[in-house]
Biopython code that builds the backbone (N, CA, C, O; Angstrom):
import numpy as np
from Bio.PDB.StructureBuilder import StructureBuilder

atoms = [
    (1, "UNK", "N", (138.377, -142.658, -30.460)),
    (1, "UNK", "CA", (138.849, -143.335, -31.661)),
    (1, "UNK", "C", (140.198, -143.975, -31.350)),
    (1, "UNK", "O", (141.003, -143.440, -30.587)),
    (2, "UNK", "N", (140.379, -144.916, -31.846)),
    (2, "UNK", "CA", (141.769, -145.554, -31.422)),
    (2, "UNK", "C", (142.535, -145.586, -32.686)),
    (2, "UNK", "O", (142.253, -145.297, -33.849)),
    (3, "UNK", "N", (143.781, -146.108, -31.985)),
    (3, "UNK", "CA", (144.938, -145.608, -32.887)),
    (3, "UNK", "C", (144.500, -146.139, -34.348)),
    (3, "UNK", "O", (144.178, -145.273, -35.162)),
    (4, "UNK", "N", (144.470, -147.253, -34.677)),
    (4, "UNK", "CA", (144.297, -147.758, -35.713)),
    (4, "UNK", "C", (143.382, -146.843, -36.605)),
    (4, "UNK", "O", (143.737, -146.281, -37.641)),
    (5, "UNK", "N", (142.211, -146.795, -36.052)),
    (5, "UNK", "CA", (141.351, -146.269, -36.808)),
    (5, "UNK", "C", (141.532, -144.461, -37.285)),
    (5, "UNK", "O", (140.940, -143.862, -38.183)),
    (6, "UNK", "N", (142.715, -143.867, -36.165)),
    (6, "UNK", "CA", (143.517, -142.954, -36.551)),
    (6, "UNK", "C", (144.208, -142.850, -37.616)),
    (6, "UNK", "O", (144.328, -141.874, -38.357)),
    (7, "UNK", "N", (144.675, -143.893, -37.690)),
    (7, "UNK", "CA", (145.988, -144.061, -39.155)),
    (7, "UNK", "C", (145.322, -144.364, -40.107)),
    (7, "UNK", "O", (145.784, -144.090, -41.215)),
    (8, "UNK", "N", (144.111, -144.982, -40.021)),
    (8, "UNK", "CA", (142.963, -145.209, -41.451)),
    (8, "UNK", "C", (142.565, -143.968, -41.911)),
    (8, "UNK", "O", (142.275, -143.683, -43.073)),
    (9, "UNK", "N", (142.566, -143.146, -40.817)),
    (9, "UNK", "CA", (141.629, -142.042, -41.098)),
    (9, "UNK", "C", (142.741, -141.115, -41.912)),
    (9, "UNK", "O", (142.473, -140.564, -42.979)),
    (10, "UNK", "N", (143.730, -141.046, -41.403)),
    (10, "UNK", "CA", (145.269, -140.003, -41.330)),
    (10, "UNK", "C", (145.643, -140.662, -43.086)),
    (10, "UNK", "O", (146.222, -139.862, -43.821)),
    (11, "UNK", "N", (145.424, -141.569, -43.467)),
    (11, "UNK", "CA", (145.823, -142.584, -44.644)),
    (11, "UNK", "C", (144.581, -141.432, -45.523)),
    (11, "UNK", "O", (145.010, -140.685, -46.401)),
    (12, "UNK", "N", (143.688, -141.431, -45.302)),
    (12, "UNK", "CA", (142.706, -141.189, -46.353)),
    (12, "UNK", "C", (142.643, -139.388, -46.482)),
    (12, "UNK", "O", (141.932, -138.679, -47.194)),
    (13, "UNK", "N", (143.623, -139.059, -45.551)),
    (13, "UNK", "CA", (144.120, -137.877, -46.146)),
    (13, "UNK", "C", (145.314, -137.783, -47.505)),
    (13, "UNK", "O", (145.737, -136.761, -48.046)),
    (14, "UNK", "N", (145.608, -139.019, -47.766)),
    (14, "UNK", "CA", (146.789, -138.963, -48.516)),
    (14, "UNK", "C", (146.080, -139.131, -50.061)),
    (14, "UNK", "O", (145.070, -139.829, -50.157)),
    (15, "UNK", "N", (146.504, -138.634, -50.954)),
    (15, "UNK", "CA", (145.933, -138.501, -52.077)),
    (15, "UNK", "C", (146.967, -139.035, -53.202)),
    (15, "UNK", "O", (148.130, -138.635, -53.139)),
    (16, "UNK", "N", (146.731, -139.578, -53.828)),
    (16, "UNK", "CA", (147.337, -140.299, -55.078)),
    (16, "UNK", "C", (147.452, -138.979, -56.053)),
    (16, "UNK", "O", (146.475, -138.399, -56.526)),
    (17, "UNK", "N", (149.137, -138.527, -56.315)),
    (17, "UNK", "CA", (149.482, -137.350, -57.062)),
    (17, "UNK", "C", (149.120, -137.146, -58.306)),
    (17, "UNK", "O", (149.105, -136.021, -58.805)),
    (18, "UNK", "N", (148.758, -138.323, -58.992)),
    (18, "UNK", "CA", (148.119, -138.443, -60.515)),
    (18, "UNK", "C", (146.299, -138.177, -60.700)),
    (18, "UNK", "O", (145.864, -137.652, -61.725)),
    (19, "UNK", "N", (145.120, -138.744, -59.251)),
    (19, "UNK", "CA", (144.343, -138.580, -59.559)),
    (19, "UNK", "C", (143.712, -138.292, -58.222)),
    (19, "UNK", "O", (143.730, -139.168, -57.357)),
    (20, "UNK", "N", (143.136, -137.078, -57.989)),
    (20, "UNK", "CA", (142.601, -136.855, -56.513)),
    (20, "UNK", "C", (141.625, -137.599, -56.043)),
    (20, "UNK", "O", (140.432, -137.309, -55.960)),
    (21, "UNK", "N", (142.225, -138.674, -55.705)),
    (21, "UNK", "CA", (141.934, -139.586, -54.789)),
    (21, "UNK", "C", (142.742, -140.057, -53.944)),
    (21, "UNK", "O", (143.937, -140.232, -54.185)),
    (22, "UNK", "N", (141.960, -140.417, -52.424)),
    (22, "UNK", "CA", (142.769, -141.071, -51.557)),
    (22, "UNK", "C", (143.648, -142.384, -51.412)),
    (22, "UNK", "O", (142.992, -143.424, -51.483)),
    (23, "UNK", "N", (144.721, -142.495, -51.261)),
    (23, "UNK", "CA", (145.197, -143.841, -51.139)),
    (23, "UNK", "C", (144.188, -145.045, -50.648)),
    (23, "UNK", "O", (143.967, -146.097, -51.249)),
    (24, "UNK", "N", (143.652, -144.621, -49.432)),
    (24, "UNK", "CA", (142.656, -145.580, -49.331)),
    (24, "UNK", "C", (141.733, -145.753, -50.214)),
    (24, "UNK", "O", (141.383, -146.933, -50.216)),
    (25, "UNK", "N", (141.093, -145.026, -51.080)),
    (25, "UNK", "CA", (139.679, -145.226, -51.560)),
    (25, "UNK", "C", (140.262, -145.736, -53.290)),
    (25, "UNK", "O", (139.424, -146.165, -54.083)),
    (26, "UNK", "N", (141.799, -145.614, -53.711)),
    (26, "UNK", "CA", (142.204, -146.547, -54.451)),
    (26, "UNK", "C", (142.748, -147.841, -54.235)),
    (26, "UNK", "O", (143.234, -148.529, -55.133)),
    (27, "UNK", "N", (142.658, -148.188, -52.976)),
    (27, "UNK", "CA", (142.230, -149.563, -52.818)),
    (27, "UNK", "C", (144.268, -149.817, -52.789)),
    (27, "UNK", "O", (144.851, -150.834, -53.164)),
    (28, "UNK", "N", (144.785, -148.806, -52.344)),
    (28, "UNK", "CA", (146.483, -149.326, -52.555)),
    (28, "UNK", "C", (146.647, -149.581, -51.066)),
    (28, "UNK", "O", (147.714, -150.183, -50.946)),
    (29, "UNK", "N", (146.324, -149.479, -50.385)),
    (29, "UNK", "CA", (146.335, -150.367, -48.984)),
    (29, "UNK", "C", (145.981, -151.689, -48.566)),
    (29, "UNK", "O", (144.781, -151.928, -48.430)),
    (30, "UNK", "N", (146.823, -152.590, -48.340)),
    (30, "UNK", "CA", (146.524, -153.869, -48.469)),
    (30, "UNK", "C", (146.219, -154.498, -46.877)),
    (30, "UNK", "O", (145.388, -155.258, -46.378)),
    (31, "UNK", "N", (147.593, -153.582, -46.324)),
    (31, "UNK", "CA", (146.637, -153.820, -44.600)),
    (31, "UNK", "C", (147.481, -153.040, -43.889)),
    (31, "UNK", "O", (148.510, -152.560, -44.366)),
    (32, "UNK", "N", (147.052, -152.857, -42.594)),
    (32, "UNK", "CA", (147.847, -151.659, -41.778)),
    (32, "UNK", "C", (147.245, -152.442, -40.447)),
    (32, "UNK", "O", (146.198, -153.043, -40.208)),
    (33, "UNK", "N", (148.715, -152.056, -39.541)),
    (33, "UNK", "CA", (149.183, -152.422, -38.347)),
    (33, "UNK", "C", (149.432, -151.461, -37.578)),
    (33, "UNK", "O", (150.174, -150.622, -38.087)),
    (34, "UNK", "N", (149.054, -151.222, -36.392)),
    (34, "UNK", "CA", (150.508, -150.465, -35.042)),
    (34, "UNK", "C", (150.393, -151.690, -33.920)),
    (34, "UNK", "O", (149.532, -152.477, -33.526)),
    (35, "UNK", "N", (151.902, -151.344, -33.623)),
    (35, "UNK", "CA", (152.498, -151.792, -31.694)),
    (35, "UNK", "C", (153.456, -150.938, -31.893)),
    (35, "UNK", "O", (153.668, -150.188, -32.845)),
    (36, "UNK", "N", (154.099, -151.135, -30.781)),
    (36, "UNK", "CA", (155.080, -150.496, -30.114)),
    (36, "UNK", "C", (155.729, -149.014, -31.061)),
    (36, "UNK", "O", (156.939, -148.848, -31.210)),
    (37, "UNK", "N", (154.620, -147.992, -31.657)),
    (37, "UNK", "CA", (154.941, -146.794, -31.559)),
    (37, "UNK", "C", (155.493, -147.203, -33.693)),
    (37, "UNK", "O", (156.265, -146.481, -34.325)),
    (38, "UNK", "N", (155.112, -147.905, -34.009)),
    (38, "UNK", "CA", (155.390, -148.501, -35.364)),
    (38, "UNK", "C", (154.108, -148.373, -36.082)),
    (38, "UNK", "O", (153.136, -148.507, -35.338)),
    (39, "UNK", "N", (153.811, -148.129, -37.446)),
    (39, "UNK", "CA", (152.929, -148.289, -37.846)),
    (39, "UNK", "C", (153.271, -149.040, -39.532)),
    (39, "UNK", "O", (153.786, -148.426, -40.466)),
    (40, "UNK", "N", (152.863, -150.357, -39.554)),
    (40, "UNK", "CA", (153.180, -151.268, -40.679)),
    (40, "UNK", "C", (152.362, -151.457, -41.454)),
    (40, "UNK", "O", (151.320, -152.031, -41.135)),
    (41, "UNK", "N", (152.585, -151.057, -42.612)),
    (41, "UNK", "CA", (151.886, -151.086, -44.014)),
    (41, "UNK", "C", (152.171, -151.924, -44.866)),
    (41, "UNK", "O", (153.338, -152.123, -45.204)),
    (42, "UNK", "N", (150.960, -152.689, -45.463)),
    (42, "UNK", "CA", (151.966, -153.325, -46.854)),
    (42, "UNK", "C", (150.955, -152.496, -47.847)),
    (42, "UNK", "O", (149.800, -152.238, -47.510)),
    (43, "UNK", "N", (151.496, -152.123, -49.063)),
    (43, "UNK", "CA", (150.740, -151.281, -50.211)),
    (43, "UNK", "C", (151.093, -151.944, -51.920)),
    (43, "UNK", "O", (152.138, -152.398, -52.386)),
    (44, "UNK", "N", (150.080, -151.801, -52.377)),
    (44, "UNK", "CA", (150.127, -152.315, -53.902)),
    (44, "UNK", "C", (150.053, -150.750, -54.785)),
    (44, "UNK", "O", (149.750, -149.635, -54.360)),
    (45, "UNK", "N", (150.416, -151.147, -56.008)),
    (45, "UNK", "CA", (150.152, -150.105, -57.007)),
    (45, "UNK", "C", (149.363, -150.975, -58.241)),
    (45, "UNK", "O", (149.404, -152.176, -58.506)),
    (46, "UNK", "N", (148.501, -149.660, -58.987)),
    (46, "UNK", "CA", (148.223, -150.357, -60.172)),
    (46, "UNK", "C", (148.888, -150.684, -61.057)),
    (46, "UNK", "O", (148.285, -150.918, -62.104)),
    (47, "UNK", "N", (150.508, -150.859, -61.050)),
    (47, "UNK", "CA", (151.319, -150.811, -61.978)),
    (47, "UNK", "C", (152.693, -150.735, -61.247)),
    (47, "UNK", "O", (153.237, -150.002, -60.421)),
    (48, "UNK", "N", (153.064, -152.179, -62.166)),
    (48, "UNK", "CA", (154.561, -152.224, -61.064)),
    (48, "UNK", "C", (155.399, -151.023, -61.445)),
    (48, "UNK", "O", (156.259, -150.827, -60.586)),
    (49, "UNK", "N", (155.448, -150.056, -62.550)),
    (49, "UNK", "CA", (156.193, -149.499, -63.246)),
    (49, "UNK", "C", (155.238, -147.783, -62.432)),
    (49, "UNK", "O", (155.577, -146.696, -62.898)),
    (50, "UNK", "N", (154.568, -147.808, -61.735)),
    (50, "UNK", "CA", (154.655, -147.017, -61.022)),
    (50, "UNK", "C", (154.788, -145.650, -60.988)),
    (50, "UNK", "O", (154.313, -145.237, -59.930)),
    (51, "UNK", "N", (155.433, -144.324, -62.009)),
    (51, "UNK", "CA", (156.075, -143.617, -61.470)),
    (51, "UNK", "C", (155.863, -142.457, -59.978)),
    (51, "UNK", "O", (156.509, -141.536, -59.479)),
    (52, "UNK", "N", (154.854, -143.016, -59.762)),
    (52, "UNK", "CA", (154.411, -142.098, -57.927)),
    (52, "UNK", "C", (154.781, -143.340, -57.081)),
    (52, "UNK", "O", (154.032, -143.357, -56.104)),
    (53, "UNK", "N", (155.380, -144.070, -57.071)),
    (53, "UNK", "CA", (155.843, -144.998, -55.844)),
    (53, "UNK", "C", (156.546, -144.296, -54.960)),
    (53, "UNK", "O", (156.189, -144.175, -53.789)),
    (54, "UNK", "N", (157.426, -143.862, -55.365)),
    (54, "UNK", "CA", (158.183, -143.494, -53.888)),
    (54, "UNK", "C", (157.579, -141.793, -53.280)),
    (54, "UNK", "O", (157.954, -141.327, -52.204)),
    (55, "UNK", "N", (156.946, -141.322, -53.896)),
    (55, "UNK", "CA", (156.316, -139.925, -53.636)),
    (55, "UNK", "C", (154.793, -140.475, -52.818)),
    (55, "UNK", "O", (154.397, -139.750, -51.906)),
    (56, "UNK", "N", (154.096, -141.540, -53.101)),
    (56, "UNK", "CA", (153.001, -141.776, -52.479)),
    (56, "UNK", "C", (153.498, -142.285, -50.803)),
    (56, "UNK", "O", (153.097, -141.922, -49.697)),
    (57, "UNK", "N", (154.640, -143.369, -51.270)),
    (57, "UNK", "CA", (155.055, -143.843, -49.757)),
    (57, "UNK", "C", (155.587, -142.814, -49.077)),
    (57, "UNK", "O", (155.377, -142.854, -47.865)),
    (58, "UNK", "N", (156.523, -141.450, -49.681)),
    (58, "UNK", "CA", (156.648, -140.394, -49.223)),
    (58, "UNK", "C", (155.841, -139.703, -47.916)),
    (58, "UNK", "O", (155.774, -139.408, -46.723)),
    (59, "UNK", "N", (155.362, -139.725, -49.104)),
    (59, "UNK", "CA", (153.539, -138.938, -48.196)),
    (59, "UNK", "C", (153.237, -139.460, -47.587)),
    (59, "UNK", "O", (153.311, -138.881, -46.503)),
    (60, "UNK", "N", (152.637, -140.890, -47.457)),
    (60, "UNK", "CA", (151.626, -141.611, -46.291)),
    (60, "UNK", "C", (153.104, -141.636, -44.863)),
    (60, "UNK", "O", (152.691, -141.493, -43.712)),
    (61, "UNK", "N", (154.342, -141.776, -45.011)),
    (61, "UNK", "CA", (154.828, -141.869, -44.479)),
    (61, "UNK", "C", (155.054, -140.304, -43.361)),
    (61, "UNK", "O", (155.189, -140.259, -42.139)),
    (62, "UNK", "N", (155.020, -139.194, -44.360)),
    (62, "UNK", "CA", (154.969, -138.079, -43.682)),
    (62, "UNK", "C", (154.046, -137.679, -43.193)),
    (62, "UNK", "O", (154.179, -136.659, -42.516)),
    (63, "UNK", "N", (152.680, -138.312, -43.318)),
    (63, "UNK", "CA", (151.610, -138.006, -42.914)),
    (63, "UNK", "C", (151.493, -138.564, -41.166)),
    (63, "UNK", "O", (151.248, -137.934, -40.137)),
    (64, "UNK", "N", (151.890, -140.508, -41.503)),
    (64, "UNK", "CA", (151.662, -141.032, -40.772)),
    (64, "UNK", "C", (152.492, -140.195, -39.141)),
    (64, "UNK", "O", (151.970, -139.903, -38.065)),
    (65, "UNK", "N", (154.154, -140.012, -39.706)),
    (65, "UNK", "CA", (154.741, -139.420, -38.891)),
    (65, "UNK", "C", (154.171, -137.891, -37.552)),
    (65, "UNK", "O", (154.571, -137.372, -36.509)),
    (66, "UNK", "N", (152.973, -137.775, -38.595)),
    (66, "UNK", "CA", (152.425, -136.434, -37.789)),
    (66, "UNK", "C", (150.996, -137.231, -36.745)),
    (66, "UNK", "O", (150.208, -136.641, -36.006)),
    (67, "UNK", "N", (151.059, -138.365, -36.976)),
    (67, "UNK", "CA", (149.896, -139.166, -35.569)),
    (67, "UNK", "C", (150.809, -139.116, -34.391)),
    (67, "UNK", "O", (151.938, -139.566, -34.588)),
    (68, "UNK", "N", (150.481, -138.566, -32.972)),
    (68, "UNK", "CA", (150.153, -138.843, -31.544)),
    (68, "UNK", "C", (150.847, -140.465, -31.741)),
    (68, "UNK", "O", (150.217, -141.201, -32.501)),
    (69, "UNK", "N", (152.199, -141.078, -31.043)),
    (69, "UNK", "CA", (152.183, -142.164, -30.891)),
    (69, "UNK", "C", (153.131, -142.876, -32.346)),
    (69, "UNK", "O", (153.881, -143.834, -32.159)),
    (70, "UNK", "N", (153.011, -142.455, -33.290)),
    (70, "UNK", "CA", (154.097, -143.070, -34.012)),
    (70, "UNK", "C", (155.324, -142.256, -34.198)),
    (70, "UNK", "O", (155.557, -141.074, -34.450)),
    (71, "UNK", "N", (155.980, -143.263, -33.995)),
    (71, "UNK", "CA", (157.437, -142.804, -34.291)),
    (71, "UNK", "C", (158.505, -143.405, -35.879)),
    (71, "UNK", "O", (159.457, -142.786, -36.354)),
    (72, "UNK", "N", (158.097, -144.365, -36.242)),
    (72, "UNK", "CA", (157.928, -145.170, -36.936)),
    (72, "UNK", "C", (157.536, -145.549, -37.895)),
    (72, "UNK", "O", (156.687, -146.392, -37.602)),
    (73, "UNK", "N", (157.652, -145.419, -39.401)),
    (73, "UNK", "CA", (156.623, -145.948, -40.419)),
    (73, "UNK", "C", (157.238, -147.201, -41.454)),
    (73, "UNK", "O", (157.992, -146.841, -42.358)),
    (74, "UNK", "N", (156.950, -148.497, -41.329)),
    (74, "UNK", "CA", (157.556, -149.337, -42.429)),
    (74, "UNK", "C", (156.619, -149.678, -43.487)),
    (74, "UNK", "O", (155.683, -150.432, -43.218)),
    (75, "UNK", "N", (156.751, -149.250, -44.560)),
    (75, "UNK", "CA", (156.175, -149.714, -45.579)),
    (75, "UNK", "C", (156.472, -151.237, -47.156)),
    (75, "UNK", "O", (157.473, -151.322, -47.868)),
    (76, "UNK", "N", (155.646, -151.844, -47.187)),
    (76, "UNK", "CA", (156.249, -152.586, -47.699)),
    (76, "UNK", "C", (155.141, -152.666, -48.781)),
    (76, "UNK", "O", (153.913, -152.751, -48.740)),
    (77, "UNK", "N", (156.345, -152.584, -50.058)),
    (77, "UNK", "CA", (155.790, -152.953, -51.431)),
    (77, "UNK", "C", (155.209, -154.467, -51.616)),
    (77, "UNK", "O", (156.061, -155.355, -51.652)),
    (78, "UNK", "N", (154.021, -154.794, -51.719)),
    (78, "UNK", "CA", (153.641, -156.158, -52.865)),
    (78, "UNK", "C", (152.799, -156.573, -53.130)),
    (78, "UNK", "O", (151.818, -156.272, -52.451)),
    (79, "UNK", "N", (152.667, -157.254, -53.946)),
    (79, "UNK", "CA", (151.868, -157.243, -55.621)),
    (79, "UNK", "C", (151.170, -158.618, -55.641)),
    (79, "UNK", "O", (150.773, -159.141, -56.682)),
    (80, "UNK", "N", (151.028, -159.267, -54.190)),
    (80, "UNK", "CA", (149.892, -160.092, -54.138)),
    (80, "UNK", "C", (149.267, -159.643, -53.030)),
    (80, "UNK", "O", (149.944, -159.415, -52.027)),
    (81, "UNK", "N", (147.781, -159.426, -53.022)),
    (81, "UNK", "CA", (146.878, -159.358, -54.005)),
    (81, "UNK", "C", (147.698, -158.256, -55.335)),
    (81, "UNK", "O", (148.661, -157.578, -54.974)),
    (82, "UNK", "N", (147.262, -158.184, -56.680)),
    (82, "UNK", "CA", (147.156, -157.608, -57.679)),
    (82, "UNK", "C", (146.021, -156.750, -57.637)),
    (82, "UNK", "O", (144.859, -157.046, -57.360)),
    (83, "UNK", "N", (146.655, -155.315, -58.041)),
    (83, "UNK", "CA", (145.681, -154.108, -58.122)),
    (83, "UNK", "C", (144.589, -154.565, -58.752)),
    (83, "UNK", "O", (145.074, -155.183, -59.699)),
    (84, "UNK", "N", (143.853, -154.620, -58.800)),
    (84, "UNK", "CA", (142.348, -154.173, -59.975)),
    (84, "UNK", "C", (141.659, -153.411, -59.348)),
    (84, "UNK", "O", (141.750, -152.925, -58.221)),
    (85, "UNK", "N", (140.642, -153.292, -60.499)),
    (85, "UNK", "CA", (139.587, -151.925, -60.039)),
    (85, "UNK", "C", (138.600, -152.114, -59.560)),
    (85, "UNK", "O", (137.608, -151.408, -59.741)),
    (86, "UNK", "N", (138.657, -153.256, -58.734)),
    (86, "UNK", "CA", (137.483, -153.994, -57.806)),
    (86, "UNK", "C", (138.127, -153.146, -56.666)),
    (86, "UNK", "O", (137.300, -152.839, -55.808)),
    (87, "UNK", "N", (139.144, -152.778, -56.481)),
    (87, "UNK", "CA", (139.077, -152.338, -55.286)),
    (87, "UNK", "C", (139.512, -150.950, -54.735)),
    (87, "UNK", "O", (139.887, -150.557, -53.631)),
    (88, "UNK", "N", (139.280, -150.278, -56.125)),
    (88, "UNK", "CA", (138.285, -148.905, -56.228)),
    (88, "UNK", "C", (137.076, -149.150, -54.672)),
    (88, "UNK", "O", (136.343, -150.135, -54.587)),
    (89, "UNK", "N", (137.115, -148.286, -53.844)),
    (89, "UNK", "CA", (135.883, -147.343, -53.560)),
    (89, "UNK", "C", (135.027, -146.683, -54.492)),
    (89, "UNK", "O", (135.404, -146.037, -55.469)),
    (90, "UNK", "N", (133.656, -146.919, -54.070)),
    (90, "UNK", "CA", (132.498, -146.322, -54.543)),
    (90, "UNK", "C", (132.935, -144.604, -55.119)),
    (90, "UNK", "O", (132.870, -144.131, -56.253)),
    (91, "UNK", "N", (133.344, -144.031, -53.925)),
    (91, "UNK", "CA", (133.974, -142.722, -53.872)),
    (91, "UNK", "C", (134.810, -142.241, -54.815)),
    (91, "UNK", "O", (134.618, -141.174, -55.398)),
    (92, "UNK", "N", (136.327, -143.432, -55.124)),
    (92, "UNK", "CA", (136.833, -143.161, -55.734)),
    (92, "UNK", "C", (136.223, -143.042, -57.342)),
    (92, "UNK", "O", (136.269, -142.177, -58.217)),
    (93, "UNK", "N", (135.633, -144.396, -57.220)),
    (93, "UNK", "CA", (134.474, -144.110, -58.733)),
    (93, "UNK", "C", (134.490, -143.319, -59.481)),
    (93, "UNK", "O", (135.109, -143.019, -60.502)),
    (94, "UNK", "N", (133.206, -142.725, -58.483)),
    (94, "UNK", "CA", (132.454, -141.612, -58.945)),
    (94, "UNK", "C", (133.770, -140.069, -59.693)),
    (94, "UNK", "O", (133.658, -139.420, -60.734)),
    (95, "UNK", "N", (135.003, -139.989, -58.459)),
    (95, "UNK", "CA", (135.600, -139.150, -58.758)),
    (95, "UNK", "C", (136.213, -139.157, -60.115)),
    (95, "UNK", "O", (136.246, -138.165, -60.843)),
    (96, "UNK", "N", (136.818, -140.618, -60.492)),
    (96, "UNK", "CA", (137.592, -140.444, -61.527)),
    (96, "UNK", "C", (136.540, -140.503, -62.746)),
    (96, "UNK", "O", (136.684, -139.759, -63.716)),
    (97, "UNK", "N", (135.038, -141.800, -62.618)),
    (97, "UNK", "CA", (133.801, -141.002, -63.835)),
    (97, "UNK", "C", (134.157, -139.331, -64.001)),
    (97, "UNK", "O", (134.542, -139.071, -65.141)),
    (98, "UNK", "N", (134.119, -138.547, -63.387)),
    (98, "UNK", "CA", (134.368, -137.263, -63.133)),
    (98, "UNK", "C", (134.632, -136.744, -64.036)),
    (98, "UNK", "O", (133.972, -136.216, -64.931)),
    (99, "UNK", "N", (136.174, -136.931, -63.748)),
    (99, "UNK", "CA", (137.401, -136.457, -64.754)),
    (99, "UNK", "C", (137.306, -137.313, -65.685)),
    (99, "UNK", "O", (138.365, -137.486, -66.288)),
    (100, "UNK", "N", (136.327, -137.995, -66.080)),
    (100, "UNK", "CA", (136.484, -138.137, -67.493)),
    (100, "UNK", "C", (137.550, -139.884, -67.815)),
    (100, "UNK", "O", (137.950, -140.374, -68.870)),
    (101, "UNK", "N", (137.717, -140.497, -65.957)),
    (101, "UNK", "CA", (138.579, -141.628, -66.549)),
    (101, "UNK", "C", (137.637, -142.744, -66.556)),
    (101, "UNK", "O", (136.466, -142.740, -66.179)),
    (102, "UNK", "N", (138.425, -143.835, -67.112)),
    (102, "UNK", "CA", (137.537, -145.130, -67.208)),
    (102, "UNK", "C", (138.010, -145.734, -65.855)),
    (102, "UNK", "O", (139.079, -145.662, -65.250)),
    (103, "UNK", "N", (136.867, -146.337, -65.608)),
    (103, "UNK", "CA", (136.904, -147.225, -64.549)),
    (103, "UNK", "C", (135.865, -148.439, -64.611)),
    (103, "UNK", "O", (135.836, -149.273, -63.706)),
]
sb = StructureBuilder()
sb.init_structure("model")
sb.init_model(0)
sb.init_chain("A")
sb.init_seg("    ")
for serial, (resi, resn, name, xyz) in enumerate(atoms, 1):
    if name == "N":
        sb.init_residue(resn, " ", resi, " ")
    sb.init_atom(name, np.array(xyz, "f"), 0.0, 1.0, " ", f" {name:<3s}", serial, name[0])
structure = sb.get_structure()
């Protein structure tokens, strides 16, 4: 498996503190990078007003820090594309139908 697909994988351990789901499978990853021992993120929220912003970048950042090879994590906030719930995962779906949220 290569790095990249490491940090995708290492990402979808990270869970959004409001609804157990993964950062990835709420669709707040807009794209992800490594070189030189860096791993570059840009990330959206469903809501500029946010209050898990800096606890989610927290996390993916402490997460990322525990991959073989990074030393490094830059994350960058922004809001084009715009969240919607098109880009929900199937996965995530089903989870939040679950609990009872709309999606």
């Amino acid at each position: 498996m290569g790095i990249e697909d490491r940090l995708w994988a290492a990402l979808r351990e990270v869970e959004d503190p409001e609804v157990p789901v993964s950062v990835v499978d709420m669709g707040l990853i807009v794209s992800l990078a490594y070189a030189n021992r860096l791993a570059k993120l840009q990330i959206t929220y469903t809501a500029m007003g946010c209050p898990a912003m800096e606890m989610i970048q927290d996390d993916i950042r402490a997460r990322l820090l525990r991959e073989p090879g990074v030393d490094h994590v830059d994350i960058e906030v922004v809001w084009d594309p715009v969240w919607t719930g098109s880009r929900l995962t199937p996965t995530a779906r089903q989870t939040m139908r679950e609990l009872g949220l709309g999606v």
